[in-house]
PAZAPA-4460 file (N, C-alpha, C; in steps of 0.05 Angstrom, whole numbers, plus 32768, in hexadecimal, padded with zeros to 4 digits):
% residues 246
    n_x    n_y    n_z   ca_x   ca_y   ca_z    c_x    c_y    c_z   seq   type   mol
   7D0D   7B8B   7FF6   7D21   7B98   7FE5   7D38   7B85   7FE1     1      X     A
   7D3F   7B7C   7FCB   7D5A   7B6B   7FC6   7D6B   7B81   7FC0     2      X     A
   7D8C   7B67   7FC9   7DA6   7B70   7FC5   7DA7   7B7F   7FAD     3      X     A
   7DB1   7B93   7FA7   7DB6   7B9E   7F8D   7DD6   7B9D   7F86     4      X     A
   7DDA   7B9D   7F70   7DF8   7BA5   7F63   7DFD   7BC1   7F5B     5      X     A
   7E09   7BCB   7F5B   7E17   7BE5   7F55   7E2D   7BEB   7F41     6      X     A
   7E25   7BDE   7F27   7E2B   7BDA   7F1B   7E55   7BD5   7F1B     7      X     A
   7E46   7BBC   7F22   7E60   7BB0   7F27   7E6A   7BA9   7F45     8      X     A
   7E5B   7BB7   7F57   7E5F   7BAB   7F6E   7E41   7BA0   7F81     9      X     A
   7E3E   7B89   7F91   7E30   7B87   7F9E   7E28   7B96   7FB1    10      X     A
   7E0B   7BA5   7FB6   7E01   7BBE   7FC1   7DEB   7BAD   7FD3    11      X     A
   7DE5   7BBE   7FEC   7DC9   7BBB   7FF4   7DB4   7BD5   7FED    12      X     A
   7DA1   7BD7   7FF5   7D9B   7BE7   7FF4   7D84   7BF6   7FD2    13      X     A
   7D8D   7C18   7FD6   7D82   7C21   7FBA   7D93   7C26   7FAC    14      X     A
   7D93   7C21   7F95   7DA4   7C1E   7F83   7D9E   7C31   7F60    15      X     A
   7DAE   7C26   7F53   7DB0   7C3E   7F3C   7DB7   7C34   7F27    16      X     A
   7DCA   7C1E   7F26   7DD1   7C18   7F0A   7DC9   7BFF   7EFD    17      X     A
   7DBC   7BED   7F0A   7DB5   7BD3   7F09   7D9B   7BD8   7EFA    18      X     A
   7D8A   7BEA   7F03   7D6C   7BE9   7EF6   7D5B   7BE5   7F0D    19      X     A
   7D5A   7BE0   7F21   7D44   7BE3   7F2F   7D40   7BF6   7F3A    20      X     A
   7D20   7BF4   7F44   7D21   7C18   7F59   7D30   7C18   7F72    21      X     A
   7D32   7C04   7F76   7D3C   7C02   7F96   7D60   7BF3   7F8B    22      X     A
   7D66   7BFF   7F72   7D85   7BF1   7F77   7D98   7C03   7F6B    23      X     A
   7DB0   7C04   7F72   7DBB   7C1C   7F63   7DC9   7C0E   7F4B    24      X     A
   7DD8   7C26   7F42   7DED   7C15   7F27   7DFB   7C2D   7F24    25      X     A
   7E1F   7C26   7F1D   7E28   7C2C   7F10   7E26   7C19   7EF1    26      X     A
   7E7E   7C10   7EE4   7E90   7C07   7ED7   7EA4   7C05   7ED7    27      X     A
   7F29   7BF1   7EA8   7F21   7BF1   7E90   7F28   7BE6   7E7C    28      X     A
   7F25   7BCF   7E71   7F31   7BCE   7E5C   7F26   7BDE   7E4F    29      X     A
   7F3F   7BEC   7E37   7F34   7BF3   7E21   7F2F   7BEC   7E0D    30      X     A
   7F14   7BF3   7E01   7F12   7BE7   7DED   7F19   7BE8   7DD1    31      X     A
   7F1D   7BD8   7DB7   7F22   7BD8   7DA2   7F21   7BFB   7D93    32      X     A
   7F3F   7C00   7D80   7F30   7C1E   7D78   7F1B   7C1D   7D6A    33      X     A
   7F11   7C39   7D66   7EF6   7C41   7D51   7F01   7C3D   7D3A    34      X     A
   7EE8   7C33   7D27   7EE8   7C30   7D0E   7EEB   7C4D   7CFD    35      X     A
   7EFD   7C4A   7CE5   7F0E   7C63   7CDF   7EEC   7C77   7CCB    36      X     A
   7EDD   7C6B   7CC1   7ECA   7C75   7CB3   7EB8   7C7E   7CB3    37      X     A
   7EA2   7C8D   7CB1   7E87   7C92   7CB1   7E75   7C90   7C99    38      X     A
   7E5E   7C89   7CA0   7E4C   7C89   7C88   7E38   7CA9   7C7F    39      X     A
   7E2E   7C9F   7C72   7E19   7CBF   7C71   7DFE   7CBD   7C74    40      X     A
   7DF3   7CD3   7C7F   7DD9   7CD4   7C8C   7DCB   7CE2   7C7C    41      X     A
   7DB3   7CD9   7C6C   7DA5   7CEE   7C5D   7D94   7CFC   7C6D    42      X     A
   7D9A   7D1B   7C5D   7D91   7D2D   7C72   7D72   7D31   7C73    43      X     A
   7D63   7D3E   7C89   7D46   7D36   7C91   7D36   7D36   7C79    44      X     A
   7D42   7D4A   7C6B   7D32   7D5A   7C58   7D35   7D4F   7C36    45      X     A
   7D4D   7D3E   7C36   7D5B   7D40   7C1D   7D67   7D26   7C18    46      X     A
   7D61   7D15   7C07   7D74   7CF8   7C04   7D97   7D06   7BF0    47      X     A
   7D8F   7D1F   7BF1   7DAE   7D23   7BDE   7DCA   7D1F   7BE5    48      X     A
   7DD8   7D0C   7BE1   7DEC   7CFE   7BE7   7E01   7D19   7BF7    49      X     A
   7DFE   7D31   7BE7   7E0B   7D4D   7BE5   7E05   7D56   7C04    50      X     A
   7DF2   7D57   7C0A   7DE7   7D63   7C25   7DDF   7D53   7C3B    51      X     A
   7DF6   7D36   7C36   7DED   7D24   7C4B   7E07   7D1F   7C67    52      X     A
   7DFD   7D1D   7C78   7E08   7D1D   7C91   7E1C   7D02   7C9A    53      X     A
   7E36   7D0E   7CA2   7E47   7CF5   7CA3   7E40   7CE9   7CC3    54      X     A
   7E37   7CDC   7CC5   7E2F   7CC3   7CE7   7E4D   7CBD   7CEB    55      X     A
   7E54   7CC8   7D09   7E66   7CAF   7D17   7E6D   7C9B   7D02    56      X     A
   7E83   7C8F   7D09   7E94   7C75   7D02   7E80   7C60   7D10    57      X     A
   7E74   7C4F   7D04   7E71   7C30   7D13   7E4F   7C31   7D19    58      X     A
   7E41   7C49   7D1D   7E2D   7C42   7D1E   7E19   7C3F   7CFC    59      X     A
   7E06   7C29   7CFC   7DFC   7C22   7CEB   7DE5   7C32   7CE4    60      X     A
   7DDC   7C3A   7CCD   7DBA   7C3D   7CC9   7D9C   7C41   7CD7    61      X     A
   7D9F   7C23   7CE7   7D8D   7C1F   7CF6   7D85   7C34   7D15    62      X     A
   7DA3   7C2C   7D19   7DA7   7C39   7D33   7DA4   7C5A   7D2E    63      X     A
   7DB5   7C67   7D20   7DB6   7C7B   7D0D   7D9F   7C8E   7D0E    64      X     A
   7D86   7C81   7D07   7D69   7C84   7D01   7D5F   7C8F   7D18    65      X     A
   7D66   7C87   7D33   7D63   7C91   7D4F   7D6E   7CA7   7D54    66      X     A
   7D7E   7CB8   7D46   7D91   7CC8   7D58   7D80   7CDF   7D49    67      X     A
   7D73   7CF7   7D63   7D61   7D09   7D5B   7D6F   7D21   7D43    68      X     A
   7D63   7D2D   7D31   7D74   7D31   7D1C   7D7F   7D4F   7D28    69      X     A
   7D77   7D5F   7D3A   7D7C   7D76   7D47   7D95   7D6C   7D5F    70      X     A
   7DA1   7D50   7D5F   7DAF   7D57   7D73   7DCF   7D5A   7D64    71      X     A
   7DDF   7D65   7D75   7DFD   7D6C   7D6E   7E12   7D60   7D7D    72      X     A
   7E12   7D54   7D90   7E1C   7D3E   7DA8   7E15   7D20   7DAA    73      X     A
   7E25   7D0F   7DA5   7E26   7CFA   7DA9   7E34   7CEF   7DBA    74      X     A
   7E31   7CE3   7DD1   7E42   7CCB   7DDC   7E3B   7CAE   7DD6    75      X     A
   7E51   7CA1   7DC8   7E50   7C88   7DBB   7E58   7C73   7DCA    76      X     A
   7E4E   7C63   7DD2   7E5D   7C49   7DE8   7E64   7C37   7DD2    77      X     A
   7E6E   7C2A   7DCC   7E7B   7C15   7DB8   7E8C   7BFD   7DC9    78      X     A
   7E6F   7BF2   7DC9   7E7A   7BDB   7DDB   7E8D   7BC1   7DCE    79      X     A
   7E9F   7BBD   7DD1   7EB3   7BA8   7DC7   7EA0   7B8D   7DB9    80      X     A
   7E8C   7B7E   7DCA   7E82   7B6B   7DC5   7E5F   7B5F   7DCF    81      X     A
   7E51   7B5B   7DCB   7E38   7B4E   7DD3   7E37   7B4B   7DF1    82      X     A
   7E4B   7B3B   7DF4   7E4B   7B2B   7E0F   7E64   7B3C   7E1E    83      X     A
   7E75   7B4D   7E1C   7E91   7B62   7E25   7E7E   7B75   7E33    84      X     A
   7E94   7B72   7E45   7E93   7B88   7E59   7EA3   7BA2   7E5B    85      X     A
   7EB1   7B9D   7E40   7EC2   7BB4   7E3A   7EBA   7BC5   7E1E    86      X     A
   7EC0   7BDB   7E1E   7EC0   7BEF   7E07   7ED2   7C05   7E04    87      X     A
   7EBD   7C17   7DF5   7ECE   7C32   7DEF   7EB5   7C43   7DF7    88      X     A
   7EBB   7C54   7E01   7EAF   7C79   7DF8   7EB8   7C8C   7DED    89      X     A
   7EA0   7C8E   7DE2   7EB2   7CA7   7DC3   7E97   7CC7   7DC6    90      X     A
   7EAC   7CD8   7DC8   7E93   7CEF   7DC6   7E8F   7CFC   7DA8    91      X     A
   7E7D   7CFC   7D9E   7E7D   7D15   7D86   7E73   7D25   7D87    92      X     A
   7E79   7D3E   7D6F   7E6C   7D57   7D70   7E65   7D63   7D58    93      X     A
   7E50   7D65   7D57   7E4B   7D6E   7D30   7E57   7D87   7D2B    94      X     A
   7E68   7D8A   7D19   7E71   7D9C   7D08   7E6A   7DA7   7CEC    95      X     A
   7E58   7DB3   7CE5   7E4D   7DB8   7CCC   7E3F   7D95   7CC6    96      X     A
   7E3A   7D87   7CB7   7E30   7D71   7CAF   7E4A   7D60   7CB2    97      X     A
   7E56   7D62   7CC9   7E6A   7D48   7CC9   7E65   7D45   7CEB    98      X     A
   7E71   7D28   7CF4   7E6E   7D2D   7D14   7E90   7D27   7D15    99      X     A
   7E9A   7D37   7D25   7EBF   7D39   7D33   7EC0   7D29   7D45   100      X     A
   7ECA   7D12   7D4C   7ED2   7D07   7D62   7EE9   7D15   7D76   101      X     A
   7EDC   7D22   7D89   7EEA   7D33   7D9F   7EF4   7D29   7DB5   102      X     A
   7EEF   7D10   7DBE   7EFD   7CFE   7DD2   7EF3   7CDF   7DD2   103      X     A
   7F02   7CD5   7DDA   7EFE   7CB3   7DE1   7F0D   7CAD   7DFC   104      X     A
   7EFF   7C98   7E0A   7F05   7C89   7E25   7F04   7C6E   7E26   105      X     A
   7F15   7C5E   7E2F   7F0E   7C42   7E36   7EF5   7C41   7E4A   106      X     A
   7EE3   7C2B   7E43   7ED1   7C2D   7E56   7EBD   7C0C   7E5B   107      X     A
   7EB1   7C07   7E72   7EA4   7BF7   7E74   7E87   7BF5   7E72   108      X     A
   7E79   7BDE   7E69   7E5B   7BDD   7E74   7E4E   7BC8   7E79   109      X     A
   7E34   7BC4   7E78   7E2E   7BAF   7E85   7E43   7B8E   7E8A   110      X     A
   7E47   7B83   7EA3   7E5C   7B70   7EA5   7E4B   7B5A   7E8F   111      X     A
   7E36   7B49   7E86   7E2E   7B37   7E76   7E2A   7B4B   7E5D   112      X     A
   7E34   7B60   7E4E   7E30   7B66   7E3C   7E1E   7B7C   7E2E   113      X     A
   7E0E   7B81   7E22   7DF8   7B90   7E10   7DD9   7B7F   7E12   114      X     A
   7DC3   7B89   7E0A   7DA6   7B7F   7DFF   7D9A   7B94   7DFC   115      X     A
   7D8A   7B96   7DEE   7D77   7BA7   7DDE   7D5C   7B95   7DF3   116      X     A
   7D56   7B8A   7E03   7D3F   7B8B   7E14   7D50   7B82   7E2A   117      X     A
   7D54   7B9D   7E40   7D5C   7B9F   7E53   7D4D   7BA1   7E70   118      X     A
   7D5A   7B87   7E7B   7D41   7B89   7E97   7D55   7B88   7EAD   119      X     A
   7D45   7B8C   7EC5   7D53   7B96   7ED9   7D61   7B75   7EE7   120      X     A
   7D73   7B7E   7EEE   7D8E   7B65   7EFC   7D99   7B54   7EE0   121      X     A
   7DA2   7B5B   7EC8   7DA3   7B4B   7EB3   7DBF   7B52   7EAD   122      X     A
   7DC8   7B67   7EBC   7DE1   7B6D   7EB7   7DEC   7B71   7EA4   123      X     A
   7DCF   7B7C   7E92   7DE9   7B7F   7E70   7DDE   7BA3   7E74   124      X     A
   7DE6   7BB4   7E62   7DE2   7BCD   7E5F   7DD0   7BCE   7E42   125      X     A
   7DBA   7BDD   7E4C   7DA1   7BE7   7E27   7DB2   7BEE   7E1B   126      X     A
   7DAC   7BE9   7E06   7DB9   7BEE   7DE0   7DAA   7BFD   7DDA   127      X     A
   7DB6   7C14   7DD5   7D99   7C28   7DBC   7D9A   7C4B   7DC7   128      X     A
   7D92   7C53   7DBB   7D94   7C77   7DBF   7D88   7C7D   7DCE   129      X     A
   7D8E   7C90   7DE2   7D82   7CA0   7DFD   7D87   7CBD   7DFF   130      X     A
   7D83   7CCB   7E03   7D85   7CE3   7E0A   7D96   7CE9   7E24   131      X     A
   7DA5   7CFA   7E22   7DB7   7D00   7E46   7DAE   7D1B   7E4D   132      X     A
   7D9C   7D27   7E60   7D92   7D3C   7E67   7D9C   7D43   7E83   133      X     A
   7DA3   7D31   7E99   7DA5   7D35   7EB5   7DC5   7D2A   7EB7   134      X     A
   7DD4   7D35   7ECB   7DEB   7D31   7EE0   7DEC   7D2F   7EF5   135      X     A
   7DF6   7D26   7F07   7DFF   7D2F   7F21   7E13   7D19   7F29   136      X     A
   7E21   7D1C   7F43   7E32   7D0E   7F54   7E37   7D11   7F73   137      X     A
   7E52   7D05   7F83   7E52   7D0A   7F95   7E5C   7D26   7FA1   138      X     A
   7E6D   7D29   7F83   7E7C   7D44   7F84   7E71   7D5A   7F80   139      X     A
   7E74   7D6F   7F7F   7E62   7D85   7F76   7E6B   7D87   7F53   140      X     A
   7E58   7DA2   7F4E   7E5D   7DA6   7F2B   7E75   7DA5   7F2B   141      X     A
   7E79   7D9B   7F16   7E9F   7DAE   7F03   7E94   7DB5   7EFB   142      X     A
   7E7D   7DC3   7EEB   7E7D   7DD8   7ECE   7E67   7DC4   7EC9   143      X     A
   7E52   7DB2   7ECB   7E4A   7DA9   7EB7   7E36   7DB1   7EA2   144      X     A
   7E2E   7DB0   7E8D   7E1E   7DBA   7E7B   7DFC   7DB5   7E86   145      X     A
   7DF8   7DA0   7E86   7DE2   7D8D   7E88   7DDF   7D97   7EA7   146      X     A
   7DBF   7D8E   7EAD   7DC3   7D96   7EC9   7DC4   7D85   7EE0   147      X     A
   7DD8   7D8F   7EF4   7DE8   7D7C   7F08   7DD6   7D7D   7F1A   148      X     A
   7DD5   7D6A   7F28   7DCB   7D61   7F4A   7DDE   7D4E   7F58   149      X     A
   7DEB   7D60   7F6B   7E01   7D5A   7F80   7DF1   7D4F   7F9C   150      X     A
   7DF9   7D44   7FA0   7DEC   7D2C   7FB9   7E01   7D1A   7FC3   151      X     A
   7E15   7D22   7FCF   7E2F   7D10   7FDA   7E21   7CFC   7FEB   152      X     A
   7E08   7D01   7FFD   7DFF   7CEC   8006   7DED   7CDF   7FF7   153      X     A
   7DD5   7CE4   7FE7   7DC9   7CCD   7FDA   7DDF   7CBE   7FC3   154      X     A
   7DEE   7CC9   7FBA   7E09   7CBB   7FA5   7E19   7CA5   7FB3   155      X     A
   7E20   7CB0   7FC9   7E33   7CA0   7FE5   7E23   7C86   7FE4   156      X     A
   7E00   7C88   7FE8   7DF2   7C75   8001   7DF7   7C66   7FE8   157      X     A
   7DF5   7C63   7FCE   7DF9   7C48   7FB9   7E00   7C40   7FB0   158      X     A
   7E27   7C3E   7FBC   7E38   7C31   7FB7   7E3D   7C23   7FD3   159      X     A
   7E50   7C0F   7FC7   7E56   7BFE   7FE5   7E75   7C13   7FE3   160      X     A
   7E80   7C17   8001   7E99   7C25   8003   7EB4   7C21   8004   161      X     A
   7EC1   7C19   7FEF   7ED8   7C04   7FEE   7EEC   7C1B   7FDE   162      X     A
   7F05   7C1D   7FDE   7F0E   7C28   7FD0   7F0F   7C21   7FAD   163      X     A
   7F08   7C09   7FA5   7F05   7C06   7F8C   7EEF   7C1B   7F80   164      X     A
   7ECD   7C1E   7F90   7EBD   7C24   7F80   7EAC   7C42   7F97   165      X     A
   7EC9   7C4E   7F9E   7EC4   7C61   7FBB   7EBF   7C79   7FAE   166      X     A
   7EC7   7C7C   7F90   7EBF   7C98   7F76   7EAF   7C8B   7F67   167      X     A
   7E9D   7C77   7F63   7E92   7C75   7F53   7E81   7C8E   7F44   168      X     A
   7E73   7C96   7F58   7E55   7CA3   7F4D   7E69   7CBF   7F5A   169      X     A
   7E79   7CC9   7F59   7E86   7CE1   7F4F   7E7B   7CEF   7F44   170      X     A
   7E7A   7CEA   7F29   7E69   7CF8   7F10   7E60   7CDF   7F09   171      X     A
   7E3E   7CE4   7EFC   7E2D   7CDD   7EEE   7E1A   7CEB   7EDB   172      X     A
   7E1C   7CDB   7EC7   7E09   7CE4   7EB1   7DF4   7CD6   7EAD   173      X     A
   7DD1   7CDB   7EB1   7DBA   7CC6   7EAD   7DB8   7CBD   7E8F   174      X     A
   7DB2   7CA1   7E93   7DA9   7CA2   7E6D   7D8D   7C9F   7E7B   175      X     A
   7D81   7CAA   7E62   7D6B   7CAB   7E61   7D60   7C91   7E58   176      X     A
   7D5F   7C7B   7E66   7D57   7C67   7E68   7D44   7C5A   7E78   177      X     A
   7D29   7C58   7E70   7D10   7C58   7E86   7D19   7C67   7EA0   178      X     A
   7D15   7C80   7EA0   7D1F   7C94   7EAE   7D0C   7CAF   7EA7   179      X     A
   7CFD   7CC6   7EC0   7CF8   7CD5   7EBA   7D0D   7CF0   7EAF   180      X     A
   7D0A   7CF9   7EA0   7D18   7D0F   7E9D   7D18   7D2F   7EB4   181      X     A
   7D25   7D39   7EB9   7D24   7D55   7EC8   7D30   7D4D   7EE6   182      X     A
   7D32   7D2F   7EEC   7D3A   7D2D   7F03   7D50   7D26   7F18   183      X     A
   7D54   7D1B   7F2A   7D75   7D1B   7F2D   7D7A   7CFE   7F1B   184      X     A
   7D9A   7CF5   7F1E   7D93   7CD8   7F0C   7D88   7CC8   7F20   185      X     A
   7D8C   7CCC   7F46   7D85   7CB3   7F52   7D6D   7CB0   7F58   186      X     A
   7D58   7CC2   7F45   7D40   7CBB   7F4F   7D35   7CA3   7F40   187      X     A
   7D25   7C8D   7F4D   7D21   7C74   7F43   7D0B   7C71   7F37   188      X     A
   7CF8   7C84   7F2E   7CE5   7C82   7F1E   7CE4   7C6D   7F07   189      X     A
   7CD6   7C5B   7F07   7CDD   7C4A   7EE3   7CBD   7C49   7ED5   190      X     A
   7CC3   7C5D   7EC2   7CA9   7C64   7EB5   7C9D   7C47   7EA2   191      X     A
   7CAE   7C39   7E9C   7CA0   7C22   7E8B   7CA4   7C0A   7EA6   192      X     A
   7CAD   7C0C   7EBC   7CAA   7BF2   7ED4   7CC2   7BEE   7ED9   193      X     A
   7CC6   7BE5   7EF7   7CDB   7BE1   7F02   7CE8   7BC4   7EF2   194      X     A
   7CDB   7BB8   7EE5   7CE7   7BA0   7EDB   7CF4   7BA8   7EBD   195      X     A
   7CEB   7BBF   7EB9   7D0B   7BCA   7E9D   7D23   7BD2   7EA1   196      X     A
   7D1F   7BD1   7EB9   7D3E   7BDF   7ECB   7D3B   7BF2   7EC4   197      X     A
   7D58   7C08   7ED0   7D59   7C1E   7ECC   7D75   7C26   7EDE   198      X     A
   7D78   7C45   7EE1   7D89   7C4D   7EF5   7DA1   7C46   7EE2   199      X     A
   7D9D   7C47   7EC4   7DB6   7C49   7EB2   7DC7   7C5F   7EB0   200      X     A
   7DDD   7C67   7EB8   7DF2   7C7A   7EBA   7E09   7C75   7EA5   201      X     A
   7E15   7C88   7EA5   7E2B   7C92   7E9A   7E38   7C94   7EB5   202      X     A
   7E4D   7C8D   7EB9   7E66   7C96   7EDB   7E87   7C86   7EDF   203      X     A
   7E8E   7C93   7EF0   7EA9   7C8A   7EF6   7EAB   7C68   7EED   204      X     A
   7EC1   7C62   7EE9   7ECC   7C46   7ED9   7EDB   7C43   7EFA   205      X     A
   7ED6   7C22   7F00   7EE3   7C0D   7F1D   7EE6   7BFC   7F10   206      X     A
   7EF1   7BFC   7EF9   7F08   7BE3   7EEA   7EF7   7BD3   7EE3   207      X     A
   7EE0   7BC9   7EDF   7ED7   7BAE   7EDA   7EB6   7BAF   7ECD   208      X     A
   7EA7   7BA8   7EC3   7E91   7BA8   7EBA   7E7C   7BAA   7ED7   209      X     A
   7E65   7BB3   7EC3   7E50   7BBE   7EDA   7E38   7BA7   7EDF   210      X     A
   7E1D   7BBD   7EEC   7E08   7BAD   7EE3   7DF3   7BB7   7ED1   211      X     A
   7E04   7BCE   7EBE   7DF1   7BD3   7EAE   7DF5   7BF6   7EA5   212      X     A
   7E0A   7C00   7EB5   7E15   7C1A   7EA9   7E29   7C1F   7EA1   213      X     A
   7E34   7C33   7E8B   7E51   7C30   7E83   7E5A   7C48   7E8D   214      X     A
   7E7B   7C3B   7E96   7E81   7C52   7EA3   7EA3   7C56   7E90   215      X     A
   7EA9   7C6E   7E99   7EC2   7C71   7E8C   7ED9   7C87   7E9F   216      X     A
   7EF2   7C8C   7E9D   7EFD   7C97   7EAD   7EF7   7CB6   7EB1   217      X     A
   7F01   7CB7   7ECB   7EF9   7CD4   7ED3   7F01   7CF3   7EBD   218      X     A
   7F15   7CEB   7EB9   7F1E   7CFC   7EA1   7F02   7D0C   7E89   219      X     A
   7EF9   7CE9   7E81   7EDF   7CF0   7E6A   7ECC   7CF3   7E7B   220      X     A
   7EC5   7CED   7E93   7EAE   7CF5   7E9C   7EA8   7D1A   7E9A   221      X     A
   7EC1   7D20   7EB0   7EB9   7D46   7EA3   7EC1   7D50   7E94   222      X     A
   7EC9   7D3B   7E7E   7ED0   7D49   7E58   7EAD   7D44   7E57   223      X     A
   7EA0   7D3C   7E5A   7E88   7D2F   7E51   7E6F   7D44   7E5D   224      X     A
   7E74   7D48   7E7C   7E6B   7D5F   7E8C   7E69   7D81   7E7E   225      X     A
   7E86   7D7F   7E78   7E89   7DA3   7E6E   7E82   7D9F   7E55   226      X     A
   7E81   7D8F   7E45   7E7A   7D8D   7E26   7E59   7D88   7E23   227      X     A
   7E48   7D71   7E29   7E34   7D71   7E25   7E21   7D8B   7E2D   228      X     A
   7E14   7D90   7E16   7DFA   7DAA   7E12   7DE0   7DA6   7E11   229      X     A
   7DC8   7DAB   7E28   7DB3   7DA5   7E1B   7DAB   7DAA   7E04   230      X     A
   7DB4   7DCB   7E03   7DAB   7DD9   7DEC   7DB2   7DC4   7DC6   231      X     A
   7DD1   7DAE   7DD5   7DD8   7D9C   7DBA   7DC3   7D86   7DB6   232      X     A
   7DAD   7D82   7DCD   7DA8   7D6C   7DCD   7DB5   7D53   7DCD   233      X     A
   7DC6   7D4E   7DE1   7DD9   7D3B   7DDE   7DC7   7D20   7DE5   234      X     A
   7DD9   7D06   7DDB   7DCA   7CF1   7DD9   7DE2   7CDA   7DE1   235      X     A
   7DDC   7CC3   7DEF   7DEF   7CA8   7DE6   7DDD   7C97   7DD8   236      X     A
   7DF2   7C8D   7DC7   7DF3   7C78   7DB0   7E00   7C61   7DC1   237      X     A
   7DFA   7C4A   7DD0   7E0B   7C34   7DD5   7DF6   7C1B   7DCE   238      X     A
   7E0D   7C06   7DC8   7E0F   7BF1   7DCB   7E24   7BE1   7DBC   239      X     A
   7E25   7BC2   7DB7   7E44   7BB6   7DAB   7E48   7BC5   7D90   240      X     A
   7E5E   7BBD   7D84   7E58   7BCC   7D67   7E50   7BBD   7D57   241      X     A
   7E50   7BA3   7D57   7E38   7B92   7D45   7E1D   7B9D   7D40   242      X     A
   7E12   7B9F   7D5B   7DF1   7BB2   7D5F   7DFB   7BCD   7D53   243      X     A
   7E07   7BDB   7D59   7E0F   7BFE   7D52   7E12   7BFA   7D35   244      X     A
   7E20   7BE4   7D24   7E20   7BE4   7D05   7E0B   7BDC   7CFD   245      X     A
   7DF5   7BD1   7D0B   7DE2   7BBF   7CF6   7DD4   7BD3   7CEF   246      X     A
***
């Protein structure tokens, strides 16, 4: 078993945010504001300009094309740069055929950046749409929507214990990133191989870039908890906004 990172700090052990089965992972600067505009989404059924759907600010077409057409929740990572370890989090919420931006957080992610082929110890965070179905932390519920799994000791055992990164895994959100669905997030299953990484989270922000999850302050974590719905099908959208526009 090798040393793992925790996203952002050196770990032994099992781990969570790095991508391996045996490693954990968790993340301010803030980043740049959101872009003031949205484009339109033709609707499933209809190219009519009239009945087309306004997308988030900043994400492009491509990306766009991924986001399942039944969902109503977005969390958007908008990473500053390619190679940045800093960003933004932005939540949306569809409103009739528009999506409302209901909160934003400074936030971090992977410390070397973004990639769209993400492997385990590479230290950047996956680019591209996931689904958020599971929670849990060290703490018990606040309220969350999604369903929680509280484990103060398996959360505890995969962090190192320093006061910088002593709340990390507080609250966590799984992305569904080579990850089974229905289970807690620290289970280490990696359905496409331990060499895609995995153990990608959403969680508490320790000032500095990770090894592969983005985290943001406690505040948006249980704005994010009491707000996300399965029933919305909520989803994250991350990566830089170069990738997010193309």
């Amino acid at each position: 078993m090798s040393t793992a990172l925790a996203c952002g700090v050196l770990l032994a052990g099992t781990v969570a945010c790095a991508g391996a089965a045996e490693r954990p992972g968790p993340g301010g600067a803030p980043g740049h504001g959101l872009p003031t505009a949205g484009s339109p989404r033709p609707a499933a059924d209809s190219p009519s300009p009239a009945t087309a759907d306004l997308r988030p600010a900043g994400i492009g077409e491509r990306m766009w094309q991924q986001v399942p057409a039944a969902t109503r929740q977005l969390v958007v990572v908008y990473g500053d740069d390619r190679d940045s370890p800093d960003g933004l989090v932005a939540l949306y919420e569809k409103q009739g055929t528009t999506w409302e931006r209901t909160g934003s957080w400074p936030a971090h992610n992977g410390r070397r950046g973004w990639t769209a082929d993400h492997r385990m110890d590479d230290e950047r965070t996956p680019a591209g749409v996931f689904t958020l179905t599971d929670a849990g932390g060290a703490r018990r519920d606040p309220g969350s929507r999604l369903r929680y799994w509280y484990d103060d000791h398996a959360y505890a055992s995969m962090q190192i214990q320093t006061a910088a990164h002593a709340h990390d895994f507080d609250y966590v959100i799984a992305v569904d990133y080579n990850r089974r669905k229905g289970v807690p997030p620290f289970d280490w299953s990696r359905p496409d191989g331990v060499e895609r990484g995995g153990g990608i989270w959403l969680h508490l922000d320790h000032g500095d870039g990770t090894s592969g999850c983005v985290t943001l302050p406690e505040s948006g974590m249980r704005t994010l908890l009491g707000t996300l719905d399965p029933e919305n099908l909520p989803v994250v959208v991350m990566g830089d906004r170069e990738r997010l526009e193309s």
